[in-house]
N, C-alpha and C positions, 0 to 999 in steps of 0.2 A: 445177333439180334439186338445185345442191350448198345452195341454201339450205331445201329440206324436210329433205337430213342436219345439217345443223349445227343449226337448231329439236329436231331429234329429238335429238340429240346433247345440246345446251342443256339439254333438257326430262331427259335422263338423268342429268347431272351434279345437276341441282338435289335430287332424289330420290333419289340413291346413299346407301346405307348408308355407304358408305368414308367420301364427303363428310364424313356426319354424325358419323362416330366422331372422324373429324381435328378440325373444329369443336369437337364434345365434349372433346376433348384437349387444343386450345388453349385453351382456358375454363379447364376443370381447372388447366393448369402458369401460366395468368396468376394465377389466384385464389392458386394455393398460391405463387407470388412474388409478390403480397401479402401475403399474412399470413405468410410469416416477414419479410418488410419492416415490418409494425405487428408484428409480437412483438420485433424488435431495436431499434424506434424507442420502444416503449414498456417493456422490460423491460432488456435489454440495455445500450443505449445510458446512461440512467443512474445503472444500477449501474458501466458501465465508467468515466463520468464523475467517479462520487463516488470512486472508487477514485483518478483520474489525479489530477483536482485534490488532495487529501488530498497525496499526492506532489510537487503543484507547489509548494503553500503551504508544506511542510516544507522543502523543497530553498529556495525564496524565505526565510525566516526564517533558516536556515544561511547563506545567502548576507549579505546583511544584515545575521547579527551578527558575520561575519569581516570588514564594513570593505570593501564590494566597492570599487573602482574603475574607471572608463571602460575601460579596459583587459582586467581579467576580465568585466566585463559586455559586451563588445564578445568575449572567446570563448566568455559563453553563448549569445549571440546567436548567432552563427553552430554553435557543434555541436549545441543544443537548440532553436532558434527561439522562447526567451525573450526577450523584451527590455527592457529596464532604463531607468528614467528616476529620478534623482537632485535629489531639494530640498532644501538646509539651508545653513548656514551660511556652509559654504565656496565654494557656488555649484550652481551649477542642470546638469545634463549629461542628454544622452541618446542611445540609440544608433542609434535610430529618428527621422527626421521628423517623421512622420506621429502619434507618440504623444503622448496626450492629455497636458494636465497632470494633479497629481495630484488636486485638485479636481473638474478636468472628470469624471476615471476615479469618483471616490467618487458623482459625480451618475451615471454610467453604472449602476454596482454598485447602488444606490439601486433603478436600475427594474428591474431583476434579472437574472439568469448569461442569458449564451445559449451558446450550442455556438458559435457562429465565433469568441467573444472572452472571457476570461478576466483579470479583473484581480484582482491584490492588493496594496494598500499594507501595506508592513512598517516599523516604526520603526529609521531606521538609528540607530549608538551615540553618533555625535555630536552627535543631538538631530536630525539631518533625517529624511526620510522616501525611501521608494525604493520605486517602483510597478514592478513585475511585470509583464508581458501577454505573455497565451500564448492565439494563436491558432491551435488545433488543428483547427478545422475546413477551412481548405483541403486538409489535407494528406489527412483521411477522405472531404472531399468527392472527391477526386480519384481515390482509391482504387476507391470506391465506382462513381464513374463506369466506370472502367477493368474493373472485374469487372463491371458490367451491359455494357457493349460487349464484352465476351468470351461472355458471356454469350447476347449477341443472337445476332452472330456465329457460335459454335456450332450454335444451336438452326437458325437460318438453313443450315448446310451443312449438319445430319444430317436438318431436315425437311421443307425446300423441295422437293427433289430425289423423294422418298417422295410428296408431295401432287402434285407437277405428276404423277408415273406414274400417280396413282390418279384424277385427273381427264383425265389422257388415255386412261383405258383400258387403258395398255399391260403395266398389272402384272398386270392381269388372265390369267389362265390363257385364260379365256374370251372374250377381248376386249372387254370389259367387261358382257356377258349377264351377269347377275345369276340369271337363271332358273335356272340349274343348279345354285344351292346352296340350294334350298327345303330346307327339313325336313319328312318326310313323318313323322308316326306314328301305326300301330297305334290302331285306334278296337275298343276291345270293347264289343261288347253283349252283355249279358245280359236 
């Protein structure tokens, strides 16, 4: 007996308006968090790019032509997550490991800009050179991440709770009989 109500129950969820308006709705709010996701990754993203770089390579060139040293490049390092690597005369320094020489960086630059790394070599004044690298992308990717997981989250507590009522029936007025909201109208003939 309790498995002819739940088939019938089954068979009622499958063909529920509600069902399908929820379905309909998640489609819609996925679709529309796509496409402002391709409108910021295609319009957004590198107008705000050519904007920041422009600002990096300025900030790099001032730096560079005051004479950095291990010292002021070791506190842009740390308050801007710039980092500085030094070739010339006096000797070689860097404030980073991990960063490339300035060669390797010119062959990077070569195959062209990405979002997670940004180099610039700048002529320092005592005939060496001083590379640049600023990568901005963990810090947006991080962001990014953290506003779609608030995101999920949210959507999760105001609409999970809404879809299980309306697949159990129980937001129903009606207990989820559907028949008593027909629309009946008026047929004239003439």
């Amino acid at each position: 007996m309790s498995e002819a109500i739940e088939a019938i129950g089954a068979r009622r969820v499958r063909t529920s308006v509600f069902v399908k308006l929820v379905a309909i709705l998640m489609a819609m709010a996925t679709s529309l968090l796509f496409m402002v996701a391709a409108f910021f990754r295609l319009v957004g993203t590198p107008t705000v790019n050519a904007a920041m770089e422009g600002v990096v390579r300025e900030y790099a060139t001032l730096a560079a032509a005051s004479g950095l040293d291990r010292d002021a490049a070791l506190g842009i390092r740390d308050r801007l997550d710039v980092y500085v690597r030094y070739e010339g005369p006096p000797g070689t320094w860097t404030v980073a490991a991990g960063l490339p020489t300035i060669a390797e960086a010119r062959r990077r630059m070569a195959e062209g800009t990405s979002l997670w790394r940004v180099y610039y070599v700048v002529p320092a004044r005592d005939g060496g050179e001083y590379l640049f690298a600023w990568f901005p992308g963990h810090r947006l990717h991080d962001a990014h991440l953290y506003l779609l997981l608030l995101l999920l989250v949210q959507v999760i507590k105001t609409a999970l709770p809404q879809v299980y009522q309306v697949v159990a029936g129980s937001a129903l007025p009606t207990g989820g009989d559907l028949s008593v909201f027909t629309l009946t109208m008026p047929i004239r003939v003439e």
